[in-house]
Every structure is written in structure tokens, then in C-alpha cells.
C-alpha positions in Angstrom: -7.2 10.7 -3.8 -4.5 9.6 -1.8 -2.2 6.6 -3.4 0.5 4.4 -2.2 2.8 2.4 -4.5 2.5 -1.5 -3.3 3.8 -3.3 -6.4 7.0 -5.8 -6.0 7.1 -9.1 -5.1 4.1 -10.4 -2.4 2.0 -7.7 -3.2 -0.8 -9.8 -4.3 -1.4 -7.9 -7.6 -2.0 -4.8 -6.0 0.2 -1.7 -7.5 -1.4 1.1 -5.7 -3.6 1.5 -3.0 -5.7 4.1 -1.1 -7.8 6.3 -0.2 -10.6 8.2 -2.2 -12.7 10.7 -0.5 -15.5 11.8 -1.8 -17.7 14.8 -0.6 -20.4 13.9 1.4 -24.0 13.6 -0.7 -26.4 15.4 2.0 -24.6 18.6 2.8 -21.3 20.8 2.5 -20.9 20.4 6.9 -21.3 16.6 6.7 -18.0 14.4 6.7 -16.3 13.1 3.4 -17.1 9.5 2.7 -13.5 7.5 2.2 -13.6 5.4 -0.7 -11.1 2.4 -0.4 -9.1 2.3 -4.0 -6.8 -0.7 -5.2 -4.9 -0.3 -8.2 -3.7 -3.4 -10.8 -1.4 -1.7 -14.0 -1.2 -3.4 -17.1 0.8 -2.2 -20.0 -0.7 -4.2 -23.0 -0.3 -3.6 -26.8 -4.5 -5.2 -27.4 -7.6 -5.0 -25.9 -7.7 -6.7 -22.3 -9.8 -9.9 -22.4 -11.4 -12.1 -19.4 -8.8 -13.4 -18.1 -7.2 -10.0 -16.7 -10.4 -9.4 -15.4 -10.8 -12.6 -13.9 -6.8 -11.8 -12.4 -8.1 -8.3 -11.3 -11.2 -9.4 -9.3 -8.8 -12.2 -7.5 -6.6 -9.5 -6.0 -9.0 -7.4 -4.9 -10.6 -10.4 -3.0 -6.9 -11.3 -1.3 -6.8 -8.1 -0.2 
């Protein structure tokens, strides 16, 4: 996995972002699929509800 810090101001909600390969299904010689990976952190003392859900699926769609 390759990971990129792109939190700060502007960046949409999105703290990391990258690149996941993954090894291809069929057979060792085929190429690695690439996997695009965005990252929101949360540091929360309770259990994360809807609305950080809601929050999450909004910045994936700006992106």
C-alpha cells in the first residue's frame, strides 16, 4: 500500500490517499490490480454513528 498524507485545510476530508495493489486473481505473471484508497481519521471516545458515515461517503464523492 502506498499512502500519502493530504489532511490540512481544503483537503476535502481526505487525510490519506493512495494506492493499494493487489496481486492479480488469475495468475502469478499477470499484472497487480491498483486499488485506489482514501483515508478519513477520526479520533473519537464512543462508537461512530450515521452521521460520520454520512461525512465519510461525502468526501469520497468530492474526490
Amino acid at each position: 500500500m502506498n499512502l500519502v498524507r493530504s489532511g490540512g485545510a481544503g483537503d476535502k476530508g481526505i487525510d490519506l490517499k493512495g494506492w493499494w495493489k493487489l496481486p492479480s486473481r488469475e495468475s502469478s505473471s499477470a499484472q497487480a490490480e491498483n486499488v485506489r484508497v482514501l483515508v478519513q481519521c477520526k479520533a473519537e471516545a464512543k462508537k461512530l454513528g450515521p452521521r460520520t458515515l454520512r461525512e465519510l461517503e461525502g468526501s469520497m464523492h468530492r474526490s
